[in-house]
N, C-alpha and C positions, 0 to 999 in steps of 0.2 A: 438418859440424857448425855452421859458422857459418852458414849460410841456414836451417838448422833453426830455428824458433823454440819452444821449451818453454812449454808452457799458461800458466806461471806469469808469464810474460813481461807478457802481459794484465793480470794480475793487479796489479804490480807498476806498471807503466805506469797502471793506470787509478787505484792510490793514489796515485801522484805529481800527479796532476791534480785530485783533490778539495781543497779550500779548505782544509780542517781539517790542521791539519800534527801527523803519527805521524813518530818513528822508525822508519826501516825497516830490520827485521832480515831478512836472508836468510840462510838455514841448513842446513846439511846435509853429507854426506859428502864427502872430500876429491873431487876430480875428478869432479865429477858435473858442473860447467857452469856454479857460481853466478857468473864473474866475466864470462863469455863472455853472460849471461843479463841481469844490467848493461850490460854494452857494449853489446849490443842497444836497450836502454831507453833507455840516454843520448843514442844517434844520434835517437832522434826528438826529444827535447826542444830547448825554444830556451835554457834556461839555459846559463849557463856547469856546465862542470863540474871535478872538481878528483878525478883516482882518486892512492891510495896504496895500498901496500901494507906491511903490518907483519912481511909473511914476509923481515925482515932480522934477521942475528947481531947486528950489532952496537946494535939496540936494546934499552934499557934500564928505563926508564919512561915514565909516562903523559907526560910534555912532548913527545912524538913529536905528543901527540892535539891537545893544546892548539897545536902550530905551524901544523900545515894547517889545523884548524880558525879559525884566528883569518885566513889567508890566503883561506879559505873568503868569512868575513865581508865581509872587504871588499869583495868580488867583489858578495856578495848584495847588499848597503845601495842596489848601484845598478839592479841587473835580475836580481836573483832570480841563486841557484846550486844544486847542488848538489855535496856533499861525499859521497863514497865513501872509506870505510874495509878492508879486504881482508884477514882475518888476523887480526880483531880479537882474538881471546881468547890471542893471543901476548903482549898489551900488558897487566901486570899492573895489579891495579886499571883495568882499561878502564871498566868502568861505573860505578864515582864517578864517574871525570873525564866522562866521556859525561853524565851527567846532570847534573854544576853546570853545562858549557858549554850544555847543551840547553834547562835553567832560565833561565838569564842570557838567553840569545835569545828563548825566550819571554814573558820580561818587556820585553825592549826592541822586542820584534815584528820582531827580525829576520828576512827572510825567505829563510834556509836551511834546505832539506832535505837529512835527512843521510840515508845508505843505509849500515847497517852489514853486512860479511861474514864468516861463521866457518862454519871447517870440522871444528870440537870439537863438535857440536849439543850435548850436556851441560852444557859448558863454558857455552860462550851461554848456554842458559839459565839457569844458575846466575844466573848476569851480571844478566838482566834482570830475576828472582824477587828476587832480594837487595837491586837500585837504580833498575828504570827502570817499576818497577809504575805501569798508566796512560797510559805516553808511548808506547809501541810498538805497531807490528802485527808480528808473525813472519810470515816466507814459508819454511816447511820445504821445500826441495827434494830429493826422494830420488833416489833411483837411478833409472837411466832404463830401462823396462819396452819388454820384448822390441819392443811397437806403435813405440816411439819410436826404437828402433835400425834398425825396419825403415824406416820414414820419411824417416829421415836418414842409413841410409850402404845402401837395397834388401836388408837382411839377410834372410834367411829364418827361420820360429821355432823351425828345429832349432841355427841357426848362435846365432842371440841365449842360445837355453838352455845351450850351451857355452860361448859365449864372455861370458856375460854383459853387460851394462849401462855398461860404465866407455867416453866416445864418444869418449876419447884415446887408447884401445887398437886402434879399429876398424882403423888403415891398417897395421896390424902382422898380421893373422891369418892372410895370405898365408904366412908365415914365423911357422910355430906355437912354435918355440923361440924367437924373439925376442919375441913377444908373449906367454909365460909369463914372462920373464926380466922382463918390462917389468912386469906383474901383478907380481911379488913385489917387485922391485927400489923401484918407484916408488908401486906401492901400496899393500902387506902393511907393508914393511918401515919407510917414513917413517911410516906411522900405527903401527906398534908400537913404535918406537924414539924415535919425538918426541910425536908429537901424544898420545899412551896419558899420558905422561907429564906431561902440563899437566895432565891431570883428577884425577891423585892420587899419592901417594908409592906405587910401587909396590916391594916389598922381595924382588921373587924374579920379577924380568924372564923367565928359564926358564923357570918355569911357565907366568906369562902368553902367553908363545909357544908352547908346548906345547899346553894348553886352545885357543889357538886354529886348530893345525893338529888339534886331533882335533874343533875344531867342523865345520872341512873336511869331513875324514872323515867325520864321523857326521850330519852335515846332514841335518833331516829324519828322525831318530832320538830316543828319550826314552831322555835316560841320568841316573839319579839321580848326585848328587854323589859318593855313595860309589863305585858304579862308575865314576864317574869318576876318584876318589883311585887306584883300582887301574890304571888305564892310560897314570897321569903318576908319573914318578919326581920328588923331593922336594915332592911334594902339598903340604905343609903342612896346612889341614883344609878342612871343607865351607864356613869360611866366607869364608876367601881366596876359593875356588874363586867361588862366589857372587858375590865384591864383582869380582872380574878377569872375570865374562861380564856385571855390567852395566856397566863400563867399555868394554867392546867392544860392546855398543850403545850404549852414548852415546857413540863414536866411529863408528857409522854402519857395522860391520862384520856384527857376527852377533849373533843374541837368546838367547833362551830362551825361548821359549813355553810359558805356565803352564797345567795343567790347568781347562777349563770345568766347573764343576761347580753352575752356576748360584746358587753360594754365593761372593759376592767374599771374606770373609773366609776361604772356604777356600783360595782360587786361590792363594796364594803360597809354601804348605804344599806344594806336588807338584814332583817331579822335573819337571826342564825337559826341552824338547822343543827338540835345538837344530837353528838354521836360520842361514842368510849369509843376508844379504840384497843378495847381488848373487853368481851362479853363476860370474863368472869366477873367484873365489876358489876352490870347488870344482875348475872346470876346472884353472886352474896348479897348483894342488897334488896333481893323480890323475897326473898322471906320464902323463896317455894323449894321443892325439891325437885329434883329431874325429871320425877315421875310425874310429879304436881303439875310443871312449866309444860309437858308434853300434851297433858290433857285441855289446861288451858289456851285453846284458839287464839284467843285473842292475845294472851302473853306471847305466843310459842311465835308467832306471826312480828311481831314486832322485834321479836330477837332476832329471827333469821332474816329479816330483813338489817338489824345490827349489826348480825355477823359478816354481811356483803358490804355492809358501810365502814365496817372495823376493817375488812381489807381490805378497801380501795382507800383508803385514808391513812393507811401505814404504807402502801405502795405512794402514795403522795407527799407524806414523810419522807419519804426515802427519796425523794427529788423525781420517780419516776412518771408522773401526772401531775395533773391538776383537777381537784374534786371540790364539784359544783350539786346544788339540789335546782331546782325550776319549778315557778309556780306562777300564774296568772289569774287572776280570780278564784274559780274554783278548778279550775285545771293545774295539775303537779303531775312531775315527773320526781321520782325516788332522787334519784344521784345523777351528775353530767360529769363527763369524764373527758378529759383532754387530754390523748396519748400524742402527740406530738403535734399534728394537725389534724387531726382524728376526732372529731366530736362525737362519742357514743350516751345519747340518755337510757337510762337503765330505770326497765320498771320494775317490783322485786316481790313475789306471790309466793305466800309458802304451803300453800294446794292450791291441784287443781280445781280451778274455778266452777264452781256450777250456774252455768246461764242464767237461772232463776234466782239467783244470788248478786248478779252481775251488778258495780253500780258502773252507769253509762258514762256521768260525770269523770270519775276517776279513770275510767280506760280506756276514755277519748284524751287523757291530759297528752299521751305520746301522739295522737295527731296533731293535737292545738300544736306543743311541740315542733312537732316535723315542720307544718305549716310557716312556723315564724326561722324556722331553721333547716328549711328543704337541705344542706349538703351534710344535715347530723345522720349518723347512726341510729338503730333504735334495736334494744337487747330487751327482751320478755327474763328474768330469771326466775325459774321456779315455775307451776303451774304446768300450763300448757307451752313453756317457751325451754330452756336452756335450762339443765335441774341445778337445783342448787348445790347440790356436791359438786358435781362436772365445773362449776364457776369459783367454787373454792379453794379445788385441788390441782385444775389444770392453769398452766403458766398464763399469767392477763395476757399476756399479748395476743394470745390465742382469740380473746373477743376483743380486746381493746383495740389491736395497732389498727386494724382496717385492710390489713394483706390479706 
């Protein structure tokens, strides 16, 4: 993991180098790499630098910010610094204090850059919409996509779609029971018992665990709310339900994906379409092994169909789409993709189909489709169309943009 280096890394490195001084926010789900993606950046520079970390109990308020910060300062006045933050959205009111100190230096032209890190995406941005409009650039960091597993630990993309995207899990998968334990232990269960709880007053913890193991289960399934109320005991109503699955995306875990009906003020009106966005959460929680998940048809099919839903919904994360599911009676389309003006529906097979097996309903849904939307796109993955590795590993734009 650490000689890997993630695209973003670039990215990151080449704002620090531009004259014009942004806050740098880097953001995204717990364990995906943002602190390890820093450290990388900071070894090239000549500044001094200064990392903290706010993942401590026993901090309290913002004068945590105000200390390193002003420790920072001095450093810079005489050869430039930067200051790294790690955890920020633990530190209550973090973006007042971030912005009077970021004002003050900008008036005096001090010359520190600061690099802030949170693993709430929500959270941050609340932060930055509310106090630092204008002074930031974001670096969303998601989950890391089956090509980048294979890159940095040789995975294969049947291994990545099982074991999904988390690259602190990778030395554990030898030992399938220690590396599901470590999946819940360290990363279901910190982000449901702590981090869930920075984004909002939550009044029925149970539930919220609950909805999140039947997002497990049903990945890659449309379950209206109400059916949902029937498969959670103390439900409360559809509008808990609602406010605890966007909470788990702006905690980086799992979506809902809204019906495309080329009408945005209808899209919010339909039952969601739910997906993880990173499959080893599916895997720890099926109870099966890789060997098990492989023989299982019908599990092994809903995954890889999860793991096409898992990256196009961290590429949507990432601001670079917009990810849609389509359905009309009994005609559905997988996923709808909007690359810029580019409407591509994706239908998503994980074998080749046998005629005799064929249902007509489900692989007429991309005509009904085209029909209502003659200038879409229309992508087969998997089966007979575009394999599934080739759609994992090569750049979206490759089938997205429409060039």
């Amino acid at each position: 993991m650490d000689a890997y280096k993630r695209p973003q890394a670039a990215t990151l490195a080449q704002r620090l180098s531009e004259p014009r001084r942004f806050l740098q926010v880097v953001a995204g789900p717990r364990q995906v790499g943002k602190t390890t993606l820093v450290q990388q950046v900071l070894e090239t520079r000549k500044e001094s630098s200064f990392f903290q970390s706010a993942d401590e109990p026993t901090l309290q308020d913002p004068s945590w910010i105000r200390t390193h910060w002003e420790t920072a300062r001095i450093q810079a006045k005489t050869r430039g610094a930067i200051l790294v933050l790690d955890e920020i959205q633990k530190i209550p009111g973090w973006a007042g204090t971030v912005k009077q100190l970021w004002d003050e230096d900008t008036r005096r032209r001090v010359p520190l850059k600061v690099i802030v890190l949170g693993s709430a995406p929500l959270l941050v941005a609340r932060g930055l919409s509310e106090s630092l409009a204008g002074r930031f650039e974001l670096l969303h960091l998601p989950h890391w996509c089956p090509l980048e597993m294979r890159m940095a630990f040789g995975w294969s993309i049947d291994t990545a779609i099982f074991f999904g995207g988390y690259p602190g899990s990778a030395p554990l998968v030898k030992d399938e029971a220690r590396w599901s334990r470590y999946i819940r232990d360290a990363m279901i269960e910190t982000t449901l018992s702590r981090d869930l709880f920075l984004l909002s007053r939550i009044d029925k913890p149970a539930l919220l665990r609950r909805l999140f193991e039947l997002g497990c289960h049903y990945s890659g399934q449309i379950l209206s709310y109400t059916k949902m109320l029937g498969q959670l005991a103390d439900a409360g109503n559809t509008t808990t339900l609602a406010h605890y699955l966007d909470l788990l995306t702006g905690a980086g875990m799992m979506t809902g994906l809204q019906k495309y009906s080329g009408e945005a003020v209808r899209v919010r009106n339909s039952s969601p379409k739910l997906q993880v966005l990173n499959t080893a959460l599916t895997g720890a929680y099926s109870g099966k092994t890789f060997a098990e998940a492989k023989k299982d048809r019908a599990f092994w099919g809903r995954l890889v169909e999860s793991a096409v839903g898992a990256q196009l919904a961290n590429l949507a994360a990432s601001g670079l789409c917009k990810l849609y599911y389509w359905r009309q009676g009994d005609y559905e389309v997988d996923f709808v993709v909007q690359w810029g003006k580019t409407i591509t529906a994706i239908e998503v097979k994980s074998f080749v189909a046998d005629p005799s097996q064929r249902n007509p309903i489900r692989l007429s849904g991309m005509a009904a489709f085209s029909k209502q939307h003659p200038k879409a796109r229309c992508l087969l993955v998997g089966g007979d169309g575009v394999t599934v590795e080739d759609f994992l590993t090569q750049p979206p734009e490759t089938f997205l943009s429409g060039s």
